[in-house]
N, C-alpha and C positions, 0 to 999 in steps of 0.2 A: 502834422496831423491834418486829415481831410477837414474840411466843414462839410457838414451835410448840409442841403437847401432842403428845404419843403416846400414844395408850389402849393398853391392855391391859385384855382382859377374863379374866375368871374363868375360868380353866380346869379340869378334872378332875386329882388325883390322877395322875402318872406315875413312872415308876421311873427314878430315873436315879441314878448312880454314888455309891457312898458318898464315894469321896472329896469329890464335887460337892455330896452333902450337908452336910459340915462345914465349909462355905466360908459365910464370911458374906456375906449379898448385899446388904449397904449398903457400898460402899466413898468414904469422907471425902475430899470434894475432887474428885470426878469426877464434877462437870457433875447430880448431883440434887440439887436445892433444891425446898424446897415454900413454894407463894407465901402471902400473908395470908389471899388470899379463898380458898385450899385448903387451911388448915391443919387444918378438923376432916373433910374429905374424905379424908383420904388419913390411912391408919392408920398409926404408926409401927411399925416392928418389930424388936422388939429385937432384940441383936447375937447372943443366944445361941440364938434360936427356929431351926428348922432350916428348909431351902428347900424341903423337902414342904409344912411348915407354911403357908411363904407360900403357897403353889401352891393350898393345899384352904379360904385364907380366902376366906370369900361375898363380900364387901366387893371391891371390883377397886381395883388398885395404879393411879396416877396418878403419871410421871414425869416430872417438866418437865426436855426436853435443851436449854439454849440452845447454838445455830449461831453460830459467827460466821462470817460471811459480809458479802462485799463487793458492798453495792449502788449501782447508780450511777442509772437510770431505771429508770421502770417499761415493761413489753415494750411496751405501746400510749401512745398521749396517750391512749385514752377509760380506762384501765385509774388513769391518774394523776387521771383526774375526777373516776370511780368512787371513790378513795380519799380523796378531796379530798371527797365527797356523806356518806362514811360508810353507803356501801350495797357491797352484793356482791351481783354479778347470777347468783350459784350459790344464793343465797338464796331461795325463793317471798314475794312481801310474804304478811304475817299470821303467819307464823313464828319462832319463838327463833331466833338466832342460834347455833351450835354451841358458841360459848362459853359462853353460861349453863349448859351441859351439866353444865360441869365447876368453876362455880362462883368464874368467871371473870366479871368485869366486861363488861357488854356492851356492844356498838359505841354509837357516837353516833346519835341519831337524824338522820333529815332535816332535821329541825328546827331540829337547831342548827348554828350556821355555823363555818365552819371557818377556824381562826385561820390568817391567810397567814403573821406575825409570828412564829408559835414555828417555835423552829429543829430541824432531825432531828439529831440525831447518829450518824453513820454511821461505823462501824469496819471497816479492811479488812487481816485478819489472812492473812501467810501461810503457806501450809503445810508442816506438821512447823514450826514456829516460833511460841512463845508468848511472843514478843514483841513488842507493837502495831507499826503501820508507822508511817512517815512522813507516809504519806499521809491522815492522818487531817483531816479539815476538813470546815465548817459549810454545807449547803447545798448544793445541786446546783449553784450558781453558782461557790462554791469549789472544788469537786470537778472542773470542770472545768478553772476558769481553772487550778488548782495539783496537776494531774497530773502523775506523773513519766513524759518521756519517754523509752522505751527503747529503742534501736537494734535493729532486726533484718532479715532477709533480705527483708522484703516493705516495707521502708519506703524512701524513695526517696532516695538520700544529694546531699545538697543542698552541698555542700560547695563544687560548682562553680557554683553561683548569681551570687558575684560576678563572675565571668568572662562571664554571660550579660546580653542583653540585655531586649528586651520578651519573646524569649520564654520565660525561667523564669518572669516573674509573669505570661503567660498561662498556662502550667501550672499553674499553683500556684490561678487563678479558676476556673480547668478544673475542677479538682480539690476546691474549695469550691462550685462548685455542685450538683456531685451526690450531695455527702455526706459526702466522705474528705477532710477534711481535712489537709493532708501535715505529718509531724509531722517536727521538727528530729533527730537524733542529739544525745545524750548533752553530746559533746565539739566539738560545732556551735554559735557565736554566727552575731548574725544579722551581716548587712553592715556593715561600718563601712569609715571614709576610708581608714585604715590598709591596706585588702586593696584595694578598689581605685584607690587611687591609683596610677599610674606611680613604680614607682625610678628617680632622678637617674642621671644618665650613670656618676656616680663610685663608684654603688650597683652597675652590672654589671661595672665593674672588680672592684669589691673581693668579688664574691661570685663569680664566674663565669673562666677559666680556660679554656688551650687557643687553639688559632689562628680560632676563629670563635667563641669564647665561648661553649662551649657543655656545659664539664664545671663541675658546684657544686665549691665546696674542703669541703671537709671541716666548717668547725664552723658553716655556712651552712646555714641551713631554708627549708621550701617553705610556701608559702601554699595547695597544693595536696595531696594524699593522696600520699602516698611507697608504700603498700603497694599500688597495685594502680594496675591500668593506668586509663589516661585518656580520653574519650572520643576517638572518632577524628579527629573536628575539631579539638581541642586540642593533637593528635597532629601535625597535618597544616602543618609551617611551608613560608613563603614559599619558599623556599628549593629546594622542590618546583619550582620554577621552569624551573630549571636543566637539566631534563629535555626540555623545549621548546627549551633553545639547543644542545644538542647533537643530536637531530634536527633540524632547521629549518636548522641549518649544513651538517648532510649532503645534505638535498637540494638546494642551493646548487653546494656543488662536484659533486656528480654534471651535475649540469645546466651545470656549466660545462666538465667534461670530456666530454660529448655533444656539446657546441659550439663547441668552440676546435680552430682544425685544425694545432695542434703534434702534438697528440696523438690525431689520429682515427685513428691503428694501433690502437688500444685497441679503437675500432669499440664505444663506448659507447651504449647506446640509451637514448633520451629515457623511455623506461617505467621505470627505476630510478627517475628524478627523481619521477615522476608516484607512483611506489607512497611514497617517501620523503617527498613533499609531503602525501599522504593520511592517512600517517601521524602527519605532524608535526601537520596541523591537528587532528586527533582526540586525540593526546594533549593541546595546547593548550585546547582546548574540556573536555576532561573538568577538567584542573586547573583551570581558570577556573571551573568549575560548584561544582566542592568548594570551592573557598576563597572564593566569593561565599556559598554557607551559612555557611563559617568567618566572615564578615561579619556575617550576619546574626543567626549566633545566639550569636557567642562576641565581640565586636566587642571587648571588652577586651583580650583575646588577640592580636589582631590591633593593636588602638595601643602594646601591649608591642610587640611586633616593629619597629613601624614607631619607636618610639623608640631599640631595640637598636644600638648602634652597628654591629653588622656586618650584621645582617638588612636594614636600612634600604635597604643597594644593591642588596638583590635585589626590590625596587619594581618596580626597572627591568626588571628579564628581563620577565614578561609581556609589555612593552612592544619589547622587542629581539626575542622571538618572532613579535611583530607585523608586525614591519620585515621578517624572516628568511623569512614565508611571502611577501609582499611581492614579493621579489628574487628568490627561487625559485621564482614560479611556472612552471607549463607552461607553454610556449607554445603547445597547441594550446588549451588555457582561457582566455584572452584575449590578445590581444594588446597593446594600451594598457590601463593601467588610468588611471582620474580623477583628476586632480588634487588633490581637496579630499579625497582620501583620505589623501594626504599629510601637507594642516593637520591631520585629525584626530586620526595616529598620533603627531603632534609635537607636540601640547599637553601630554599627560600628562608628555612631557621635557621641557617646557620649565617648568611648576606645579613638579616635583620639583626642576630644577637651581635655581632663583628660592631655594628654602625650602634645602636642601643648599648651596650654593655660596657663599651666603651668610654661611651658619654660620660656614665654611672661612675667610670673609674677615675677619667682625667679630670673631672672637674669641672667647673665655669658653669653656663648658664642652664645645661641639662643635667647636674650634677644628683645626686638619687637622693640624697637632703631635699633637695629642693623642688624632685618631680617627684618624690616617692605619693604613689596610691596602689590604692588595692587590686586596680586595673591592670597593675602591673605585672600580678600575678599570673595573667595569659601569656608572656612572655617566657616564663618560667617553666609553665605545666607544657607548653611542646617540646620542650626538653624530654618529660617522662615519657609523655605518650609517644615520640619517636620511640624512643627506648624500649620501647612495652612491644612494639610492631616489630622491632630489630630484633629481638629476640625469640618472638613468636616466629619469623622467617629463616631462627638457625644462627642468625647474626651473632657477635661476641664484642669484638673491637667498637666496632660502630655506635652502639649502642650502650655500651660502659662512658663511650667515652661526654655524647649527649648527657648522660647520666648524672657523671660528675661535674661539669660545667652548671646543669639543672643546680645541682645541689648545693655549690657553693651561691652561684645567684640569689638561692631561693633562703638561705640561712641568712645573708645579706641585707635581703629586704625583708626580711620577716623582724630581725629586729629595727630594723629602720622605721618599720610601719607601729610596730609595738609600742614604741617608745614616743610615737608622736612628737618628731624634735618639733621647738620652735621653729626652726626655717619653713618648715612643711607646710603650705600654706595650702595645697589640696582638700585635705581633711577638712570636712565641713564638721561642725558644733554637734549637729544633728544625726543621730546612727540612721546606718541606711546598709540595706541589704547586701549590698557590694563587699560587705563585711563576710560574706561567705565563701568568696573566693580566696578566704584564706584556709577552707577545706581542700581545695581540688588539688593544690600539688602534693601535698604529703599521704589523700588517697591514691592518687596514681603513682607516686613514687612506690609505693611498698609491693602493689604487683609490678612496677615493672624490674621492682629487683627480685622480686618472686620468680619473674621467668628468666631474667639472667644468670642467678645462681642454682634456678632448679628446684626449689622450695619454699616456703612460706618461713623463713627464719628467723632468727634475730631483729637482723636487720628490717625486713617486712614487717614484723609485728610493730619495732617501735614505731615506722613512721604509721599507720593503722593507727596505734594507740594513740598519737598526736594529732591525728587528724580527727578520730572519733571525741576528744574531748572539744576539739576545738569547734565541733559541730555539734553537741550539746550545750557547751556556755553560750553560743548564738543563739540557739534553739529556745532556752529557757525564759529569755529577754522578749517576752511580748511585743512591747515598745517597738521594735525593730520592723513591725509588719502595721505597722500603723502611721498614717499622716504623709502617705507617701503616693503622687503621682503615678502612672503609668508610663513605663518607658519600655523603648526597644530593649535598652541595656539591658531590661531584666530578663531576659533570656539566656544573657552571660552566668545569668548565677545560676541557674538551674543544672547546670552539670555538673559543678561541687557536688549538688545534696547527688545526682544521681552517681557520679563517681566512688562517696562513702557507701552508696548501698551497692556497687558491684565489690568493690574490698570487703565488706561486711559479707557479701557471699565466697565472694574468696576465700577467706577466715574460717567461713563455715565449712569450707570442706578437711581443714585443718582440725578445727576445734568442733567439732559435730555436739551440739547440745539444745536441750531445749530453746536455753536463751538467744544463744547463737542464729539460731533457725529461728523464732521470733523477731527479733532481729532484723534479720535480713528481712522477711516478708514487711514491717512495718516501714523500713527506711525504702522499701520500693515501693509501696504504696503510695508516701509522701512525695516521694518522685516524680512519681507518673503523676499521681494528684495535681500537681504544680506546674507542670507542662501544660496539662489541660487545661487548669484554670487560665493561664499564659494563652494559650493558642484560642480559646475561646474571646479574652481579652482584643489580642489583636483582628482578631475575626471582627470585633463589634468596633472598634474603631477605627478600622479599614473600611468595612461594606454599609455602616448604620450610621456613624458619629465622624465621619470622612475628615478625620484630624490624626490617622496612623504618623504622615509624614510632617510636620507642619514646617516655616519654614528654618532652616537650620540656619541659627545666627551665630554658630561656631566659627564658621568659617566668609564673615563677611563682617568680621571687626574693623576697624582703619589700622595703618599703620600707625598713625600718631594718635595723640590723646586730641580731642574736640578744644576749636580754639578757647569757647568758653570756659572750659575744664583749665584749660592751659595757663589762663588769663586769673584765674580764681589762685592754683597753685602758686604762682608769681605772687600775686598780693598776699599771700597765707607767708609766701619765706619773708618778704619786705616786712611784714609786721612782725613775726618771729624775730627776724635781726634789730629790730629795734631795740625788744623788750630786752633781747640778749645785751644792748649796749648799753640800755638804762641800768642794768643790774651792774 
């Protein structure tokens, strides 16, 4: 490390304050020392001589201040050469160096080489603090590999890295090529198994809570930042879905009430259907857009969800919104659609029921005791409504055969959910609307056997009947619409109520009666009513109350239980086995 000199030259004689003359101007300990090679340089002066005296000696005072100061590189590479040659380019060649001046050893010449082996030692003190840092270390190698890094408002908080996929560490090469290297936060390790692994099924039991699993308990922590909000892709679950099956069912029954002549007093025009259709696809296209990014850049996120045991059945809604524009379209937009449109939209159910349905039958930890919810039920109903679309395109095989897989699944978990076994640990205490999607498959079941066998028969009316009571004992339970949050999910339930009022027109064109035709116009009213209030909902907690998404701690549980959790349980069995030996 340099010393810097500061000269002081000789000045004249000035007058200044007596008290300023009786002050002695060496003060012991603060920072003036004189070196070897300026010891007969620099005059001492005693403690009692007065500071005139200094001021009028010929001789000029020499006071060396050492700085400490923290250096890390020099401002150029040719400035690091420069020092490495033992030359200064403020220098003319053939001149003293400015330190001979003052009696100071002179630089090195050209001549001689410069040792790569000795090491600098560099001190970096901070201020108002005369205490060394930490960071003190050998080398510009050390210095950097062993810098301390500090969290602050320009540094980019990395904490959601494990959740991304290629593209955090294209960010992060992004960001190593042009200089800036992205430095970690304080209280940030890097990746490890532990964060992203997937939690065991019995891990969102035990940390998660509520009828869709989706409030933490209390002595449970996030693998994610709890103070502040998340990105909006992280933000943004499957579950969003739901918003497509409650439009896409509307323009369904409008289009069926423009068409059915029980009820042409109403003098329904095909343009509702058409505006309701336009809208369904656009809303379906934009969710499909954001959660294909959700894929691409948080993909972790996305196989939490798809392992969640309740999130899992909302797979299928994009694919039931599929079916939904499908059935609804206009009829002045095409009138046939193709065939192989069909196999397309029926693969992705038939890859998800293979992998699901399965679970359900072999057993162990996904076994349908023990995941059974009512959510479930989306699983089931793209069974019908393929079947309702295979049929309307002419189909036979295809669509029977949907049908009856639908059917056995659906008798399955129906009494599974009826019976509330003990294992069932989903079912919350508390009723909750969710209860209504045990309408929607036995309404779509009965037209889609309506257009497979060609008439509204036996078979049609029973499941109709089963579903119509089963959406009156919901109906009549007040309770069930009260004390209850606002969620995306609820948008999942609104195509039950509207699927019982297109079978209730269905019927109608069967059964033509007063009641019948009452009927239907009341259970569509309720329909459409419910959308509304829903879409107006989301509307005021999206654009006014900006807490539509907040953040999803679904899918940011740990893998294991918290060690304090961990440590509580240990001493809960150690006292349990006591008492059991005392007995």
């Amino acid at each position: 490390m340099e010393t810097e000199i500061i000269y002081y030259p000789s000045r004249q004689a000035e007058e200044i304050p007596s008290l300023l003359s009786t002050v002695q101007s060496r003060v012991v300990g603060f920072d003036v020392f004189h070196t070897p090679s300026s010891e007969n340089s620099i005059s001492q002066v005693p403690e009692n001589r007065s500071a005139t005296e200094n001021l009028t000696t010929e001789q000029p005072k020499f006071y060396h201040h050492e700085r400490t100061t923290s250096i890390s590189m020099p401002s150029s590479p040719s400035m690091l050469y420069l020092q490495e040659q033992g030359t200064n380019p403020s220098v003319p060649n053939g001149t003293t160096p400015p330190n001979t001046y003052f009696g100071l050893p002179p630089r090195k010449s050209n001549a001689e080489k410069f040792d790569p082996n000795k090491k600098v030692r560099f001190h970096s003190h901070t201020m108002g603090s005369d205490q060394k840092s930490s960071n003190t270390v050998e080398g510009f190698d050390g210095l950097a590999t062993q810098r301390k890094l500090r969290r602050s408002n320009g540094i980019r908080d990395n904490r959601y890295d494990p959740f991304k996929t290629w593209s955090g560490k294209l960010e992060r090469q992004i960001s190593n090529l042009r200089g800036k290297p992205q430095e970690l936060p304080e209280n940030v390790h890097s990746e490890t198994p532990q964060t992203t692994r997937v939690p065991k099924l019995d891990r969102f039991f035990d940390a998660l809570e509520g009828p869709e699993l989706d409030r933490l308990k209390e002595y449970e922590e996030l693998v994610l930042p709890e103070d502040k909000k998340w990105p909006f892709l992280l933000r943004f679950p499957v579950s969003t879905f739901g918003i497509c099956l409650g439009t896409g069912s509307q323009a369904i029954l409008w289009k069926t009430l423009a068409m059915s002549p029980p009820v042409e007093f109403l003098h329904v025009p095909l343009r509702v259907n058409l505006v309701l259709w336009c809208i369904s696809i656009s809303v379906l296209a934009i969710m499909a857009v954001i959660y294909l990014f959700k894929i691409i850049f948080y993909f972790e996120a996305v196989r939490r969800e798809y392992h969640h045991p309740i999130r899992v059945n909302f797979f299928f809604a994009p694919w039931i919104a599929c079916l939904f524009l499908a059935i609804g379209l206009p009829p002045g937009i095409a009138q046939n659609l193709p065939q192989f449109l069909w196999y397309i939209l029926m693969t992705p159910f038939l890859c998800l029921e293979l992998k699901i349905y399965g679970q359900w039958m072999s057993g162990g930890q996904r076994r349908l005791s023990k995941v059974a919810n009512p959510s479930n039920h989306l699983s089931v109903v793209g069974n019908f409504v393929g079947a309702l679309l295979g049929a309307s395109m002419g189909l036979k095989e295809g669509p029977i055969f949907f049908y009856a897989v639908g059917m056995a699944h659906y008798i399955v978990l129906f009494v599974t959910l009826y019976q509330r076994l003990p294992t069932n640990e989903t079912l919350p205490k508390d009723l909750h609307p969710v209860f209504f999607l045990f309408v929607a498959a036995p309404s779509v079941a009965c037209m889609a056997w309506a257009k497979i066998s060609g008439e509204f028969g036996f078979g049609s009316r029973i499941a109709y009947f089963i579903a119509l009571f089963l959406y009156a004992s919901l109906a009549v339970r007040i309770n069930f619409f009260r004390g209850f949050r606002f969620s995306l999910t609820w948008w999942a339930y609104t195509f039950p109520m509207t699927g019982a009022a297109i079978a209730t027109v269905r019927y109608c064109i069967e059964v033509s009666t007063v009641f019948t035709k009452s009927l239907s116009i009341v259970l569509s009213l309720i329909s459409t009513l419910i959308v509304a209030v829903l879409l107006f909902s989301t509307m005021l907690h999206a654009w006014v109350l900006h807490d539509l998404f907040p953040n999803d701690i679904s899918i940011a549980i740990t893998h294991h239980l918290p060690k304090s959790r961990t440590k509580d349980v240990d001493v809960t069995d150690v006292e349990l086995g006591d008492s059991e030996e005392s007995k």
